[in-house]
PDB file of N, H, CA, C and O in Angstrom:
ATOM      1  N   UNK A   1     162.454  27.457-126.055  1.00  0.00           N
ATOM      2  CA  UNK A   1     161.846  28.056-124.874  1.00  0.00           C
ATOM      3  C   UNK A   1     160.611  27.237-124.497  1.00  0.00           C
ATOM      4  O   UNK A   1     159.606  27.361-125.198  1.00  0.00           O
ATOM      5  N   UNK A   2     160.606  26.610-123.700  1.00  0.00           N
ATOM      6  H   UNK A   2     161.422  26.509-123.131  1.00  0.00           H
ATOM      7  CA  UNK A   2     159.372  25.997-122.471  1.00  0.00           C
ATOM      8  C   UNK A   2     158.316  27.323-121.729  1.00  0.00           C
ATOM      9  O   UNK A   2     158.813  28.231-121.063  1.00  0.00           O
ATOM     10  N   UNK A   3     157.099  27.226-121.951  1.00  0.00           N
ATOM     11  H   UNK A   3     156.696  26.488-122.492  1.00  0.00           H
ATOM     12  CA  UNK A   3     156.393  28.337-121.344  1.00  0.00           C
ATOM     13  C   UNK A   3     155.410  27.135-120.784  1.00  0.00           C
ATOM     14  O   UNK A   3     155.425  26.162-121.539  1.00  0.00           O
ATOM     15  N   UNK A   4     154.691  27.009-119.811  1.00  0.00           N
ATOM     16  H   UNK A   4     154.679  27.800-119.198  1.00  0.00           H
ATOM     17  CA  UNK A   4     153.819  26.197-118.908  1.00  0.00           C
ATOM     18  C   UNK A   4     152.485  27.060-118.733  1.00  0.00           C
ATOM     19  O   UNK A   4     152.678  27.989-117.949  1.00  0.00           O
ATOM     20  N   UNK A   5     150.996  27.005-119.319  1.00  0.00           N
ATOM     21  H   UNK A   5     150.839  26.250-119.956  1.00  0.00           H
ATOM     22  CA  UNK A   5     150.241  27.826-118.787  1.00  0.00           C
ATOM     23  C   UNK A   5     148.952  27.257-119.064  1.00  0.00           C
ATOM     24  O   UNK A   5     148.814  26.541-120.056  1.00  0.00           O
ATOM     25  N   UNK A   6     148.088  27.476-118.365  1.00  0.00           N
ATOM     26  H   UNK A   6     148.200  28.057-117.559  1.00  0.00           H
ATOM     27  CA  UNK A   6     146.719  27.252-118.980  1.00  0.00           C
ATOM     28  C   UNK A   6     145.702  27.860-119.955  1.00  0.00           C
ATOM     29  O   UNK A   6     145.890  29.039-120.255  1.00  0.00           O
ATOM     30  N   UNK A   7     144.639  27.215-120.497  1.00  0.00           N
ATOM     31  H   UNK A   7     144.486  26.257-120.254  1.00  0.00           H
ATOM     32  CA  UNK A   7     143.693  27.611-121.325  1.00  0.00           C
ATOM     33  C   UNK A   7     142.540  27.036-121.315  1.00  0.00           C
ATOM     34  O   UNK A   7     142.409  25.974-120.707  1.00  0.00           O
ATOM     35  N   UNK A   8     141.438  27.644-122.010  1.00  0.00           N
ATOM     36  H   UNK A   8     141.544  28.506-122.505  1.00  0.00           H
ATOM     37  CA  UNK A   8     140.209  27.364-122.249  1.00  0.00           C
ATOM     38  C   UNK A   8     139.780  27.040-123.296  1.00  0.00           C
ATOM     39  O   UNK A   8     140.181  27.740-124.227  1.00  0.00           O
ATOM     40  N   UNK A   9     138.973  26.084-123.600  1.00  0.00           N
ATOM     41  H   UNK A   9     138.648  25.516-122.844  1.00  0.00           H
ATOM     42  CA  UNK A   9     138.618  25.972-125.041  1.00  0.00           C
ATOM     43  C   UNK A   9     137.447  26.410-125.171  1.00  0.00           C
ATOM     44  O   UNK A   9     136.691  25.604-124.629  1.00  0.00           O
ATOM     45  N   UNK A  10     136.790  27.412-125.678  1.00  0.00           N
ATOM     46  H   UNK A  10     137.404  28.067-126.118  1.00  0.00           H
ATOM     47  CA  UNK A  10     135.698  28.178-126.109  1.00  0.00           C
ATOM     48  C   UNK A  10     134.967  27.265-127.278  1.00  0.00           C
ATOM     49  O   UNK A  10     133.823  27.612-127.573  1.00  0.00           O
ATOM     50  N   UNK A  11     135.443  26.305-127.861  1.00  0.00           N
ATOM     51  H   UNK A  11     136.373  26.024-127.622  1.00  0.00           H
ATOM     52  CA  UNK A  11     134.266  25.452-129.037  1.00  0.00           C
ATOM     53  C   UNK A  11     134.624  25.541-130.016  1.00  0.00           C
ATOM     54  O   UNK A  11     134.204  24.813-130.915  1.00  0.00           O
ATOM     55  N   UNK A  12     135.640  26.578-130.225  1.00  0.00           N
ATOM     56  H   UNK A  12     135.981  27.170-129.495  1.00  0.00           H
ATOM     57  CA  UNK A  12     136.774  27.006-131.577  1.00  0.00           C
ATOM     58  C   UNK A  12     138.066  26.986-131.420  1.00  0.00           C
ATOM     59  O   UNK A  12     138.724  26.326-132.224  1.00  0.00           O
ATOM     60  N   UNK A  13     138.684  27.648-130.430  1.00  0.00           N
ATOM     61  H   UNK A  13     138.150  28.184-129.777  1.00  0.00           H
ATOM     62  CA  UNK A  13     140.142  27.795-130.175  1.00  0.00           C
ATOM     63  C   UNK A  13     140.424  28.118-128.833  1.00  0.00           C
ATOM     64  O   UNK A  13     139.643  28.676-128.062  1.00  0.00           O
ATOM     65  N   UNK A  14     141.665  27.713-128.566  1.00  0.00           N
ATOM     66  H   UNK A  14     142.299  27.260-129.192  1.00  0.00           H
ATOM     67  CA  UNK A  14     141.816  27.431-127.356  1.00  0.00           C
ATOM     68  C   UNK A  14     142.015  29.345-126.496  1.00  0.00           C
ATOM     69  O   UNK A  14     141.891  30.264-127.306  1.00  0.00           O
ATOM     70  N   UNK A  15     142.228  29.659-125.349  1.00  0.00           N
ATOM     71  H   UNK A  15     142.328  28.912-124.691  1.00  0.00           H
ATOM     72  CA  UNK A  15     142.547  31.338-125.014  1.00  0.00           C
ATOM     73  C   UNK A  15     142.890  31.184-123.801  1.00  0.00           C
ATOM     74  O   UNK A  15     142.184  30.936-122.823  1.00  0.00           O
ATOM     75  N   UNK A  16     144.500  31.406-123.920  1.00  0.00           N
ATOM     76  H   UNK A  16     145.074  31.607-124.715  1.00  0.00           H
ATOM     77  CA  UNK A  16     145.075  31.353-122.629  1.00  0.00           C
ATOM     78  C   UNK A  16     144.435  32.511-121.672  1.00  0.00           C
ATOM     79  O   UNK A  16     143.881  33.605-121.776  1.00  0.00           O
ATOM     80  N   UNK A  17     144.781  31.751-120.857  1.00  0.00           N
ATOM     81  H   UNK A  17     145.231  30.862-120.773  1.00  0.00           H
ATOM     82  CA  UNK A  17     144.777  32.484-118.792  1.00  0.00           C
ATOM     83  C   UNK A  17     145.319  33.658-118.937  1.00  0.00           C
ATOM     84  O   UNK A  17     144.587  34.631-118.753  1.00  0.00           O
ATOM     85  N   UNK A  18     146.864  33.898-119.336  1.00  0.00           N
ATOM     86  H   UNK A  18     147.459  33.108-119.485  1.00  0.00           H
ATOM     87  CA  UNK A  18     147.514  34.647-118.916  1.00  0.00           C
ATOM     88  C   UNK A  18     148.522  35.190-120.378  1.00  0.00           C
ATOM     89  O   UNK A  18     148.857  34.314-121.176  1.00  0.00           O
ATOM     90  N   UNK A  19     148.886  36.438-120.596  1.00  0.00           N
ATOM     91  H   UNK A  19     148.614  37.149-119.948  1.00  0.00           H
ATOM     92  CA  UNK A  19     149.561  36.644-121.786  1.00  0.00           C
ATOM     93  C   UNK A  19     150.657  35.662-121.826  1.00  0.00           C
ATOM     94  O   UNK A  19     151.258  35.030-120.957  1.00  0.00           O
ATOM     95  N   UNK A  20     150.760  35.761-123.683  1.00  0.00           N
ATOM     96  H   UNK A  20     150.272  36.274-124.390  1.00  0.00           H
ATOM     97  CA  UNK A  20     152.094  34.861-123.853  1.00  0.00           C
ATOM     98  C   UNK A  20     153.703  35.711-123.970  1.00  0.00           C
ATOM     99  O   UNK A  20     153.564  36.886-124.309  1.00  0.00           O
ATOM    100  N   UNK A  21     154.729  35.406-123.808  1.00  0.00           N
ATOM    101  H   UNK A  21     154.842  34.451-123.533  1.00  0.00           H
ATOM    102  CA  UNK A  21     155.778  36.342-124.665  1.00  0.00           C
ATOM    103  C   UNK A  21     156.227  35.582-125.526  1.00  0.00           C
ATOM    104  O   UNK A  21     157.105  34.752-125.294  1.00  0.00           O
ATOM    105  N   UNK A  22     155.532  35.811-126.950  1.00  0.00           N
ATOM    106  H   UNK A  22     154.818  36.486-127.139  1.00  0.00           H
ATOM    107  CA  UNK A  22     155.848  35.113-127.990  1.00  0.00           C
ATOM    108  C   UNK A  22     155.712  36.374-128.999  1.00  0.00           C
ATOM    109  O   UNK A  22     154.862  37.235-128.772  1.00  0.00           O
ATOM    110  N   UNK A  23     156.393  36.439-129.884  1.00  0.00           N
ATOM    111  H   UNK A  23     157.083  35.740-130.068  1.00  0.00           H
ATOM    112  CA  UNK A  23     156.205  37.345-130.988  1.00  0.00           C
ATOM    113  C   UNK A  23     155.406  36.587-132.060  1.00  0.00           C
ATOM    114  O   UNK A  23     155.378  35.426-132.470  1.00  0.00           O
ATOM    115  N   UNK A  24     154.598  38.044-132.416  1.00  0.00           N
ATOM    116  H   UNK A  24     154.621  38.986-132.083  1.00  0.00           H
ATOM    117  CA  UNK A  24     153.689  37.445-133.535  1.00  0.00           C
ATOM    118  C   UNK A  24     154.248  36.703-134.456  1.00  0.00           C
ATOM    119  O   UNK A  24     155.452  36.804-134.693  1.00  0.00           O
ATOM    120  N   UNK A  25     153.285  35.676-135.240  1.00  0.00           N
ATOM    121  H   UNK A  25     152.307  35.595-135.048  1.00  0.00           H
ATOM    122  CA  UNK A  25     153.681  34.670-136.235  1.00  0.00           C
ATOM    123  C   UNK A  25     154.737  33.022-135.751  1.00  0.00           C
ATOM    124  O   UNK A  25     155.175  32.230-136.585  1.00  0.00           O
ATOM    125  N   UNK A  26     154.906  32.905-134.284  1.00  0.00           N
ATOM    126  H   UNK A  26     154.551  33.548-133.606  1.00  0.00           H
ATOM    127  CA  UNK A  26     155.611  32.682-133.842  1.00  0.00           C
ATOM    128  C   UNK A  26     155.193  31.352-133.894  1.00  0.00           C
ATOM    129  O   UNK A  26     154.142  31.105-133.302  1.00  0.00           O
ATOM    130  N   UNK A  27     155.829  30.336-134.524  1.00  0.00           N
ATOM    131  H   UNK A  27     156.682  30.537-135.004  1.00  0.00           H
ATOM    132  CA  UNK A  27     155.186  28.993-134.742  1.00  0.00           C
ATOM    133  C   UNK A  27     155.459  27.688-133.173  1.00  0.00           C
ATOM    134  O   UNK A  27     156.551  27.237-132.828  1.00  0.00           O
ATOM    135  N   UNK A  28     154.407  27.451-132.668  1.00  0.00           N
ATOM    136  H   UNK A  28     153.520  27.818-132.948  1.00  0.00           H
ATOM    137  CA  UNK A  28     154.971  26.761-131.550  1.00  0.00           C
ATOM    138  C   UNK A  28     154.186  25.011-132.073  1.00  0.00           C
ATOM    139  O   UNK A  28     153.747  24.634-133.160  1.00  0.00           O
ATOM    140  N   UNK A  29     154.297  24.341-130.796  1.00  0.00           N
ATOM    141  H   UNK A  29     154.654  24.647-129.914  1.00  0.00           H
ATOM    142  CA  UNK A  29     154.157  22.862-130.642  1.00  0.00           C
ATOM    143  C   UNK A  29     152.893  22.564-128.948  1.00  0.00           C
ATOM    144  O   UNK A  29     153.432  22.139-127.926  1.00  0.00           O
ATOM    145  N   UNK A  30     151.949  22.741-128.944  1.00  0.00           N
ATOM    146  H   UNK A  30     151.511  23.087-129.774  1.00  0.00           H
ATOM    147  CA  UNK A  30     151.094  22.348-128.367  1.00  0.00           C
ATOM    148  C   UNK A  30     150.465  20.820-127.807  1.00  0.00           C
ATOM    149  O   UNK A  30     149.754  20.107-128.514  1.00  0.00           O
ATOM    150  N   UNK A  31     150.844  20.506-126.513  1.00  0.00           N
ATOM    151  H   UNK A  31     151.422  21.086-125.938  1.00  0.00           H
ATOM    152  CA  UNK A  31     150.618  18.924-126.624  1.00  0.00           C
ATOM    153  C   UNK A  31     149.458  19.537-125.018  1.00  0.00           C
ATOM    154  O   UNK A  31     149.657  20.267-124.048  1.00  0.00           O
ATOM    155  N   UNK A  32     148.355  18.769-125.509  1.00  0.00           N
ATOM    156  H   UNK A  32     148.193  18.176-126.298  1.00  0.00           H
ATOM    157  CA  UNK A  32     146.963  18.948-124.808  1.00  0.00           C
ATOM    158  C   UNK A  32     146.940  18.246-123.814  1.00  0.00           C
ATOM    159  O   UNK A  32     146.984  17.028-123.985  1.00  0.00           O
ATOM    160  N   UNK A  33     146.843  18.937-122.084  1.00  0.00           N
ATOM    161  H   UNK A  33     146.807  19.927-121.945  1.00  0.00           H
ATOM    162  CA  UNK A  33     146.476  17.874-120.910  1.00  0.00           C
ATOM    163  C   UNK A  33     145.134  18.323-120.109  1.00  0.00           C
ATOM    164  O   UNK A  33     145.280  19.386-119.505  1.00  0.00           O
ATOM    165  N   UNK A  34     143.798  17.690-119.981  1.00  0.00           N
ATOM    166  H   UNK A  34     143.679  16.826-120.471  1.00  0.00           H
ATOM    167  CA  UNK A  34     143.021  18.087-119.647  1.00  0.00           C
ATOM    168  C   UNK A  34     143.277  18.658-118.213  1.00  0.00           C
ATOM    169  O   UNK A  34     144.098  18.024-117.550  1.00  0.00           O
ATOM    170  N   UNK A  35     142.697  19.772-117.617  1.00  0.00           N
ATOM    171  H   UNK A  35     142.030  20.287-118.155  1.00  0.00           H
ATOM    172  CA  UNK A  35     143.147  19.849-115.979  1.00  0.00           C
ATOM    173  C   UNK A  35     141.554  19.835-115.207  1.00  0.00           C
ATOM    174  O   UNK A  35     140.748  20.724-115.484  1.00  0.00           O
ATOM    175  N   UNK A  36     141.295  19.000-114.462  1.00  0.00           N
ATOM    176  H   UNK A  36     141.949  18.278-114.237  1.00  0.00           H
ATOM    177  CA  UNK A  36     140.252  18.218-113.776  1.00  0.00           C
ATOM    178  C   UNK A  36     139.772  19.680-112.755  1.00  0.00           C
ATOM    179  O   UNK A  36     140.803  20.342-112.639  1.00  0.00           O
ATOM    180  N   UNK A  37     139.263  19.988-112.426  1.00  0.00           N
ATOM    181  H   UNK A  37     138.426  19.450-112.521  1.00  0.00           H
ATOM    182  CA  UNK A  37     138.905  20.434-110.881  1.00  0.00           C
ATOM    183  C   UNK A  37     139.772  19.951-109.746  1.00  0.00           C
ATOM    184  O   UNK A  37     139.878  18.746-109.520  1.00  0.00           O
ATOM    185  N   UNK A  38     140.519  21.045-108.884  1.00  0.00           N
ATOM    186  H   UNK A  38     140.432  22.025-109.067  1.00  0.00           H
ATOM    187  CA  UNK A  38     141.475  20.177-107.902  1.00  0.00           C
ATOM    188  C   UNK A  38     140.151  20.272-106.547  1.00  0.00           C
ATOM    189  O   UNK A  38     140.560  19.822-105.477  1.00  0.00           O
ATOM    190  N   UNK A  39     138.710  20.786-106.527  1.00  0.00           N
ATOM    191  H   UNK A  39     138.378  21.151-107.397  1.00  0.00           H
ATOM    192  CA  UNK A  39     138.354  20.850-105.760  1.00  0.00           C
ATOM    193  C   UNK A  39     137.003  20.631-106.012  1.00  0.00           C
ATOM    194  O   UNK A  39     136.156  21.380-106.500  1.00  0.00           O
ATOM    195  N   UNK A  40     136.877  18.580-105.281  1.00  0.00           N
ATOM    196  H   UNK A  40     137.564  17.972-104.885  1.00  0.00           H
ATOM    197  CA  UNK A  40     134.957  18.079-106.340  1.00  0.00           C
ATOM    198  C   UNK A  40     134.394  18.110-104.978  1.00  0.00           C
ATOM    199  O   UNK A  40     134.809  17.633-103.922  1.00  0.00           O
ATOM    200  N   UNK A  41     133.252  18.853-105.296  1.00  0.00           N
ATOM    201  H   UNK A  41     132.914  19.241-106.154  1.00  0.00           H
ATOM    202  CA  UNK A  41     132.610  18.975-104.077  1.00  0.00           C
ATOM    203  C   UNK A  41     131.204  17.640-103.960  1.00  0.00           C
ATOM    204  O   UNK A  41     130.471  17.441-104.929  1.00  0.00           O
ATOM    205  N   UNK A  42     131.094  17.101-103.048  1.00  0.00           N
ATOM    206  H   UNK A  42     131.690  17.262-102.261  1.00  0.00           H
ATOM    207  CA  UNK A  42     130.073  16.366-103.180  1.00  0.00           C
ATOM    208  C   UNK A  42     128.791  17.089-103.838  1.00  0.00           C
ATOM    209  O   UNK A  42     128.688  18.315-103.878  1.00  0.00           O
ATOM    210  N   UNK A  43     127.617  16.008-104.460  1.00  0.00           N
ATOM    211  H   UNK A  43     127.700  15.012-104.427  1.00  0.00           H
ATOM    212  CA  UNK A  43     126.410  16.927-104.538  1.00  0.00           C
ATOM    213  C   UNK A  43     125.380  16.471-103.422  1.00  0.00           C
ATOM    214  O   UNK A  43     125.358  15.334-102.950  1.00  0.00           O
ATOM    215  N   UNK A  44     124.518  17.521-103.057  1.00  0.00           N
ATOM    216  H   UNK A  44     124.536  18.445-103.440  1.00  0.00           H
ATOM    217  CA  UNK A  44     123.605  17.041-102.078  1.00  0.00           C
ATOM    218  C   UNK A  44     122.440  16.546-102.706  1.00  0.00           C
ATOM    219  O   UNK A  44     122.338  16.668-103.927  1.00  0.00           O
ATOM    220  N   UNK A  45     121.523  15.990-102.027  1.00  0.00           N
ATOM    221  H   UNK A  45     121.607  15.891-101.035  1.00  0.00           H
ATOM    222  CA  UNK A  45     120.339  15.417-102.168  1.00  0.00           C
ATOM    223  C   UNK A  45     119.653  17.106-102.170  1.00  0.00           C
ATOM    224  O   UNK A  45     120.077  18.249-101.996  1.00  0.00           O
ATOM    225  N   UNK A  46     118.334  16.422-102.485  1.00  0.00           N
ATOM    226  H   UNK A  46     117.990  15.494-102.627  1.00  0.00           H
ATOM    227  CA  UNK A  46     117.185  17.767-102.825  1.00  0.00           C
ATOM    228  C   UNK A  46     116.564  17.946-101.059  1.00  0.00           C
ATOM    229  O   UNK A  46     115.917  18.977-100.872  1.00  0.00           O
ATOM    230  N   UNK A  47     116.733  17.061 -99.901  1.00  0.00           N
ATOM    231  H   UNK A  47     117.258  16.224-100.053  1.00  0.00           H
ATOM    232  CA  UNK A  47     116.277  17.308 -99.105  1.00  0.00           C
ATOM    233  C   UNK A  47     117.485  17.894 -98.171  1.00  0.00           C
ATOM    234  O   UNK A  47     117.253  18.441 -97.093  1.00  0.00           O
ATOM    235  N   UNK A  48     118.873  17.710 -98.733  1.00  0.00           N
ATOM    236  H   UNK A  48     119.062  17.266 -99.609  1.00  0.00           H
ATOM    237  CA  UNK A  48     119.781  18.058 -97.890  1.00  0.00           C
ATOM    238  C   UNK A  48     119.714  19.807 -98.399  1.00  0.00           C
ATOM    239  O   UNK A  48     119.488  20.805 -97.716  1.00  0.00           O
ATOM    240  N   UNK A  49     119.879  19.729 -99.212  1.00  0.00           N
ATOM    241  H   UNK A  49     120.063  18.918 -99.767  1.00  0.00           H
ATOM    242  CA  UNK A  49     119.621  21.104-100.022  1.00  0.00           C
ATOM    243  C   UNK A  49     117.935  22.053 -99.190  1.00  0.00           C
ATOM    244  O   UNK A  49     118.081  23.132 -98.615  1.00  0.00           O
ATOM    245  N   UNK A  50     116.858  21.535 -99.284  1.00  0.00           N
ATOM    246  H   UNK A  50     116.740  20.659 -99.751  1.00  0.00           H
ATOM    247  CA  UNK A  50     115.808  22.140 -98.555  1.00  0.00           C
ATOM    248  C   UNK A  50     116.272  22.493 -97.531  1.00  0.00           C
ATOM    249  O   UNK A  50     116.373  23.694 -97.284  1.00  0.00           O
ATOM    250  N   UNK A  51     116.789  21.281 -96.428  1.00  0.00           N
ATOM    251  H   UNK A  51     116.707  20.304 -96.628  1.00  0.00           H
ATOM    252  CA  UNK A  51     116.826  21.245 -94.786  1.00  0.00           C
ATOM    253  C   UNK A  51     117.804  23.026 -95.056  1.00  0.00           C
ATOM    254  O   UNK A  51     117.248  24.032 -94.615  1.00  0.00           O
ATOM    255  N   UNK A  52     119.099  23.160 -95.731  1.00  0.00           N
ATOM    256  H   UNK A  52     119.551  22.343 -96.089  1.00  0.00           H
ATOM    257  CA  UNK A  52     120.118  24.254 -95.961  1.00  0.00           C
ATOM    258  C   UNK A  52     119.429  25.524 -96.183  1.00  0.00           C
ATOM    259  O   UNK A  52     120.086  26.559 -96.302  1.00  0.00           O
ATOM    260  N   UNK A  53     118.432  25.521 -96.233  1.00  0.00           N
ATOM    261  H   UNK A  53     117.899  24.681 -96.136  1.00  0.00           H
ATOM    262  CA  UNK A  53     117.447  27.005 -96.535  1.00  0.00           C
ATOM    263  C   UNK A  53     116.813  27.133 -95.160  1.00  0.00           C
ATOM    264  O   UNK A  53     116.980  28.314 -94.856  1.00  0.00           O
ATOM    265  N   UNK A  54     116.420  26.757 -94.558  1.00  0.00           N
ATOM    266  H   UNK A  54     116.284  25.797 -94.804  1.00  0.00           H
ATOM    267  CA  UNK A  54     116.168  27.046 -93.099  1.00  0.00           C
ATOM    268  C   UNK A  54     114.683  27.664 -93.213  1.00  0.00           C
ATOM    269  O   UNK A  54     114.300  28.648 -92.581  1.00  0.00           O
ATOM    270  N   UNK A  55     113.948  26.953 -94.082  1.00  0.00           N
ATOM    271  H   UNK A  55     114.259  26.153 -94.595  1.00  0.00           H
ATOM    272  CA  UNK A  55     112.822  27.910 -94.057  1.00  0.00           C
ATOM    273  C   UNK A  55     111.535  27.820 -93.005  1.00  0.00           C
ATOM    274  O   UNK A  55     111.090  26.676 -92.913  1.00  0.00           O
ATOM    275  N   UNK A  56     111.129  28.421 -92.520  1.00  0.00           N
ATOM    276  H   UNK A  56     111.491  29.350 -92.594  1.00  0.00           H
ATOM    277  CA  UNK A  56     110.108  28.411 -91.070  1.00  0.00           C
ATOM    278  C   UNK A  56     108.834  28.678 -92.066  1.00  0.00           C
ATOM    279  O   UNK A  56     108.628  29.377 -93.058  1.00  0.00           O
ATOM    280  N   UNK A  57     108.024  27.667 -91.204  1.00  0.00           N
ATOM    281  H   UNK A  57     108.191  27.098 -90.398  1.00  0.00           H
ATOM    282  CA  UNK A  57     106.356  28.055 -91.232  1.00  0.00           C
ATOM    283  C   UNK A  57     105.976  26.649 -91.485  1.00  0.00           C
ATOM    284  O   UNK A  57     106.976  25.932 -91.505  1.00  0.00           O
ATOM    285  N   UNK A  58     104.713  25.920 -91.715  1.00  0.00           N
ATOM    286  H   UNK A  58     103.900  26.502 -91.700  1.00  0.00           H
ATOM    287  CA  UNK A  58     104.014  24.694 -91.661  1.00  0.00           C
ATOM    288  C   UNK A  58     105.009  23.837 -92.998  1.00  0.00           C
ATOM    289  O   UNK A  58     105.896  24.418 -93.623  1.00  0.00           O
ATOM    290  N   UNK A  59     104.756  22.906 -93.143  1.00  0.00           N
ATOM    291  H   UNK A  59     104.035  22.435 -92.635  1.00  0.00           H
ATOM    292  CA  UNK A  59     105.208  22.160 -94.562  1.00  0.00           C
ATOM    293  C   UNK A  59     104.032  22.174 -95.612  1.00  0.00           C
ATOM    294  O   UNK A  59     104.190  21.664 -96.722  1.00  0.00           O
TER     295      UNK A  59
END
């Protein structure tokens, strides 16, 4: 059986997304693919970021 799903690695062990249907003790085969961000947002500058606050009154 092929199951396709994601996980997290917490610093100890990995904890899927979504339940498994595997019965306990159930010995499987794990082959690791990092998954990137499908969505990189540029970063702004510290003045593009200020100008984005809109703040009124003298400088």
């Amino acid at each position: 059986m092929l199951q396709k799903l994601e996980a997290i690695f917490d610093g100890t062990s990995l904890q899927p997304e979504e339940p498994l249907n595997l019965a306990t003790g159930t010995r499987v085969r794990i082959i690791i693919e990092s998954v990137l961000s499908t969505e990189v947002k540029p970063l702004k500058t510290f003045l593009q970021t200020a100008q984005s606050l809109k703040l009124q009154g003298e400088p």
